[in-house]
C-alpha positions in Angstrom: 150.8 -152.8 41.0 153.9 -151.0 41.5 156.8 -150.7 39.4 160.4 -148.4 39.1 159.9 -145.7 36.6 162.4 -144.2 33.7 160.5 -140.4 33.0 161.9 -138.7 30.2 163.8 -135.2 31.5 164.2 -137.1 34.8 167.3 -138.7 36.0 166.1 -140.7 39.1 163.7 -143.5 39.0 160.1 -142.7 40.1 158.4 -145.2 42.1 155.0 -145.3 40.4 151.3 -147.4 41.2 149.8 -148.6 37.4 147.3 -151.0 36.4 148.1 -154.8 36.0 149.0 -155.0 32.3 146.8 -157.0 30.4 147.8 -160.3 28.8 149.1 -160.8 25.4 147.0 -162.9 23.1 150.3 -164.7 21.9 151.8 -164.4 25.6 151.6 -164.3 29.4 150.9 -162.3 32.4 153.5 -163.2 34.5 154.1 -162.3 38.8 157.6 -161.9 38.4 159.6 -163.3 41.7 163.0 -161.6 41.4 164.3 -159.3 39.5 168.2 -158.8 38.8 170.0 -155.3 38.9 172.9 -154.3 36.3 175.4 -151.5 35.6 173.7 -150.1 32.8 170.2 -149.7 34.5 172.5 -146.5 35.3 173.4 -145.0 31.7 169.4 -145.7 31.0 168.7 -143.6 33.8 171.2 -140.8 32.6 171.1 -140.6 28.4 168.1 -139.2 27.2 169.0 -139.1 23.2 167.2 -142.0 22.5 164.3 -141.0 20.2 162.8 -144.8 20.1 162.3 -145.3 23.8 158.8 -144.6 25.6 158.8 -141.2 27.4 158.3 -143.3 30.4 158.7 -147.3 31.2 159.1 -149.5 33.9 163.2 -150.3 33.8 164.7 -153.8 34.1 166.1 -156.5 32.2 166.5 -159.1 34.3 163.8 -161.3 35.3 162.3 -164.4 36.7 158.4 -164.8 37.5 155.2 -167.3 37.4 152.9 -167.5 34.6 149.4 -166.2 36.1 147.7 -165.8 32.6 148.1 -167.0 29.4 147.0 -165.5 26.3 144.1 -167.3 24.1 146.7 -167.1 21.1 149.6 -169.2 22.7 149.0 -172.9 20.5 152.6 -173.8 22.7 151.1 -176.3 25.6 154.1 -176.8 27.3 153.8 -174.1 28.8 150.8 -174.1 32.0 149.8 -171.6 34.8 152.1 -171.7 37.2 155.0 -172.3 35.4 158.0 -170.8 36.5 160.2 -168.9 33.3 162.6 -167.0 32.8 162.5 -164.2 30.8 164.2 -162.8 27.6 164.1 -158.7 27.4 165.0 -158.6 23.7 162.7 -161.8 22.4 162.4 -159.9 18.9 159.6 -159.9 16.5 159.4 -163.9 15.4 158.5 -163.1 11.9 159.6 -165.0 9.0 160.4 -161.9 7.4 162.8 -160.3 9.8 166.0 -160.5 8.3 167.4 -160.7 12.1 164.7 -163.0 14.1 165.1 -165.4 10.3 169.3 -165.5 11.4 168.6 -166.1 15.1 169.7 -162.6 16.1 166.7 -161.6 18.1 168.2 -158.9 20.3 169.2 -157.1 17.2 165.4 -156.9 16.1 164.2 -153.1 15.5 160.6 -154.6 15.6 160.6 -156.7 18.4 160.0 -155.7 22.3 162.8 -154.2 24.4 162.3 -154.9 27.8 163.7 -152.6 30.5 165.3 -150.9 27.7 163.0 -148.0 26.8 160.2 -150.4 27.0 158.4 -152.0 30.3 160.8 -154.4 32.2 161.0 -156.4 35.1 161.3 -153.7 38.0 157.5 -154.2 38.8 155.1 -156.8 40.3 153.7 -158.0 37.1 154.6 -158.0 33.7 153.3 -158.8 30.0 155.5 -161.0 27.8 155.5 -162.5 24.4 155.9 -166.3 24.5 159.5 -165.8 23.0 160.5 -164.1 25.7 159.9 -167.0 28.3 162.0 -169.9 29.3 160.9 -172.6 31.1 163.0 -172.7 34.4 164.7 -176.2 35.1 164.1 -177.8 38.5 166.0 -176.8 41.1 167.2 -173.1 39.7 166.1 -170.2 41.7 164.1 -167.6 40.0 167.0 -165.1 41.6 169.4 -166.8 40.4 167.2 -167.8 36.9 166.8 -163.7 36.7 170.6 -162.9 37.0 171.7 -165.5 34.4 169.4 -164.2 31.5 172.0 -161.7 31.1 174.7 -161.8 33.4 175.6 -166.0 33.5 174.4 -165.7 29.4 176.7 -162.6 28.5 179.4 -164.4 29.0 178.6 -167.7 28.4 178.1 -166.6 24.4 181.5 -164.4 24.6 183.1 -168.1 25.5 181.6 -170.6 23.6 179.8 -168.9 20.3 182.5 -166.1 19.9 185.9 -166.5 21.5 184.9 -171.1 20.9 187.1 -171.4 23.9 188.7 -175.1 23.6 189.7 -177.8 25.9 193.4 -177.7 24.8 193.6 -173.5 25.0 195.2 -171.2 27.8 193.3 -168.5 28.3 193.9 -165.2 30.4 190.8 -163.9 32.4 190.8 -160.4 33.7 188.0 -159.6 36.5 185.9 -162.0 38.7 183.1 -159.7 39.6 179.8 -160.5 38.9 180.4 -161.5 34.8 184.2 -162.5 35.5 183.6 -165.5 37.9 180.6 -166.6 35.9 183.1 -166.8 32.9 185.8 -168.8 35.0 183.3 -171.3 36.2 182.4 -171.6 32.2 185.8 -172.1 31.2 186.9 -174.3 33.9 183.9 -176.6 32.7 184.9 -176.3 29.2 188.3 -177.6 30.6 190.8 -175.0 29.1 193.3 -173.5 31.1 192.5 -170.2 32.6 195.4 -167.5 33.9 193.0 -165.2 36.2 193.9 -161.3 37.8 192.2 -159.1 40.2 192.3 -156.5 41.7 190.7 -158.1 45.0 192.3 -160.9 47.2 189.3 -162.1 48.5 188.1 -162.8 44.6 191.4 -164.4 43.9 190.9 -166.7 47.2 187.4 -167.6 45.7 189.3 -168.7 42.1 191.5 -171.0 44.3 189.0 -172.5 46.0 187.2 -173.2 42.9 190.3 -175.2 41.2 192.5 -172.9 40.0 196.2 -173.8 40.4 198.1 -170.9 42.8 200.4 -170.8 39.8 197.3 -169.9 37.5 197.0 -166.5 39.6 198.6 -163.2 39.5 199.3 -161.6 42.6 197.7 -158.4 43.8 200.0 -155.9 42.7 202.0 -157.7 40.1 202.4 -156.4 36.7 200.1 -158.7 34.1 202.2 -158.1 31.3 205.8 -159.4 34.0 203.7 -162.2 35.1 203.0 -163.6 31.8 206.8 -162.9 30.8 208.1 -164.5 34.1 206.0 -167.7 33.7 207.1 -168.3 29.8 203.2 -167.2 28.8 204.3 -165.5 26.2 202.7 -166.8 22.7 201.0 -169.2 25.0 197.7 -167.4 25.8 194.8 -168.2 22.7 192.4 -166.1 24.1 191.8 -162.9 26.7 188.5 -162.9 28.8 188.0 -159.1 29.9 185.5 -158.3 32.1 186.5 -155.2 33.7 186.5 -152.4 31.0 189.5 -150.0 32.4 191.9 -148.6 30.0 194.7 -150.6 31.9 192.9 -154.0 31.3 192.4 -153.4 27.5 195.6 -152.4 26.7 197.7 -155.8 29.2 194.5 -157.8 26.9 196.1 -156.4 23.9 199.7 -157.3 24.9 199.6 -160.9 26.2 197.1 -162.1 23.7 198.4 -164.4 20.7 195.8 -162.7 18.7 192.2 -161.0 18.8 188.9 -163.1 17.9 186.2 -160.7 16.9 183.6 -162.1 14.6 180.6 -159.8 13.8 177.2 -160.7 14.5 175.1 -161.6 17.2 173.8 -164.5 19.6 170.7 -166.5 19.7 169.5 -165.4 23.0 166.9 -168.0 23.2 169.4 -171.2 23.0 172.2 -169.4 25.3 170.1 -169.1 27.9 168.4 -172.8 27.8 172.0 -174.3 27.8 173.0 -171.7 30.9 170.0 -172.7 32.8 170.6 -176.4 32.4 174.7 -175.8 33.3 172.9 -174.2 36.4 170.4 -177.0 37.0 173.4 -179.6 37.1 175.8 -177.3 39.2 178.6 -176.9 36.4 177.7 -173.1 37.4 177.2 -171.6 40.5 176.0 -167.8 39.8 176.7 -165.7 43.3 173.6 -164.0 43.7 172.6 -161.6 46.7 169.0 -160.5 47.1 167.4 -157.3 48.2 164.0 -155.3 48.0 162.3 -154.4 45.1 161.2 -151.4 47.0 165.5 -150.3 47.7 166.0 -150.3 43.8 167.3 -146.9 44.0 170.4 -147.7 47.2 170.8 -151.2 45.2 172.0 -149.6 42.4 173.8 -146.5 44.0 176.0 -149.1 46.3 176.6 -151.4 42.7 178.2 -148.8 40.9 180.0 -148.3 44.1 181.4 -151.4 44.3 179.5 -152.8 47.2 178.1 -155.5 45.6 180.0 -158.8 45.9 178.7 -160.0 43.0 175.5 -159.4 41.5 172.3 -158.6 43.3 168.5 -159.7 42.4 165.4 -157.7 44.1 161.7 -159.3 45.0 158.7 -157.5 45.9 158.0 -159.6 49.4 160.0 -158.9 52.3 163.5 -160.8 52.0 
């Protein structure tokens, strides 16, 4: 098979032919079908101070496939060939003994595989997973789009419900509708709260209204996010700010209009996130924009992401699109 490469000392991916991995007694061999591309496959390209990664692995840690094999340890018979799953990159170790797989915190496990993340991932035609790390995909969801919500749709699904507990009486502010951002604002709009949204982008702020939002829920190109919420009488209104941009400008207008910051430590149990996401998709309460592209173009995918040329987010497959 072939697969996109991470090689210590060597900043660009290498597109390398290996052997089919073999299947795992407790887990699959599974033809992955899409594969989704994120922002920080590029700092795992770049930073090479990480002393617990392989010298090389395939990257990716998004994915979707079909169960081709499974391994003579699995006593789970839900699961069948031909199954379609998605699949969890930080499934952890499962042990009784783990003090973060016994608290549900998975992705925190030292022990436990890391795939895409200095372990092999998803950019490949096949791949070997532990039966933790699959999800059984709900009728109806496309593997590209079943590939971008393990981490994309999930991400901010737990920072809404598990950590911020976004209610149904609550304003909340949301700043970016890229590829996380307009997941998040299809989330909260199901929750029911009300949601205050900015961008940079007219054409993003065109997509919010046609989703539902109230004209008078959205800040202008342009306008000042901290004159907006003074102007509308938002002040000590807002229970909760949604960032999903990351500039310097959008964490400090967070810090302003907020009533009050909700940081809990911790973690998320990946597993349960993502069943509930996949079932939000299966009914339609979300609607993950999702663009495909070659496996093969890895490389220009990700060069025109961190470009901005994305829409939203993008998910590759090894046949011809």
């Amino acid at each position: 098979m072939h697969a996109w490469r991470k090689h210590k000392g060597n900043p660009s991916p290498i597109w390398e032919e290996l052997p089919i991995p073999s299947t795992p007694v407790t887990g699959f061999l599974v033809k992955l079908l899409a594969s989704g591309v994120c922002h920080s496959d590029q700092p795992l390209l770049d930073i090479e101070d990480r002393p617990q990664f392989n010298e090389k692995y395939t990257l990716g840690h998004e994915g979707c496939g079909e169960i081709i094999q499974i391994g003579e340890g699995v006593t789970d018979k839900s699961f069948k060939l031909g199954d379609r799953v998605a699949l969890l990159a930080v499934p952890g170790c499962g042990l009784d003994t783990c003090s973060e797989c016994s608290r549900d915190l998975a992705q925190l496990c030292p022990a436990g595989m890391h795939h895409g993340i200095g372990q092999d991932g998803f950019y490949a035609e096949y791949v070997a997973v532990d039966v933790r790390a699959a999800i059984p995909l709900p009728d109806g969801v496309e593997p590209a789009v079943a590939a971008v919500a393990t981490d994309a749709v999930t991400t901010a699904y737990h920072g809404i419900t598990r950590r911020a507990e976004v209610k149904k009486e609550e304003t909340t502010f949301l700043f970016g509708l890229g590829g996380l951002g307009f997941n998040a604002l299809q989330i909260v709009r199901a929750i029911g709260a009300r949601v205050i949204v900015s961008d940079l982008r007219q054409e993003k702020l065109d997509a919010a209204l046609k989703l539902g939002v109230p004209a008078e829920d959205i800040v202008p190109v342009g306008k000042s996010v901290q004159d907006f919420v003074k102007e509308n009488g938002l002040q000590g209104r807002i229970d909760t700010v949604l960032e999903f941009v990351g500039s310097n400008q959008t964490n400090q207008d967070a810090q302003q209009i907020g009533n009050h910051p909700r940081l809990r430590p911790g973690g998320e149990d990946p597993y349960r996130d993502l069943v509930e996401v996949l079932d939000l998709i299966a009914k339609g309460v979300i609607r993950p924009q999702v663009e495909l592209g070659k496996l093969q173009d890895f490389p220009r995918v990700l060069k025109e992401l961190g470009e901005g040329k994305i829409k939203d987010r993008i998910a590759l497959v090894s046949d011809p699109v």
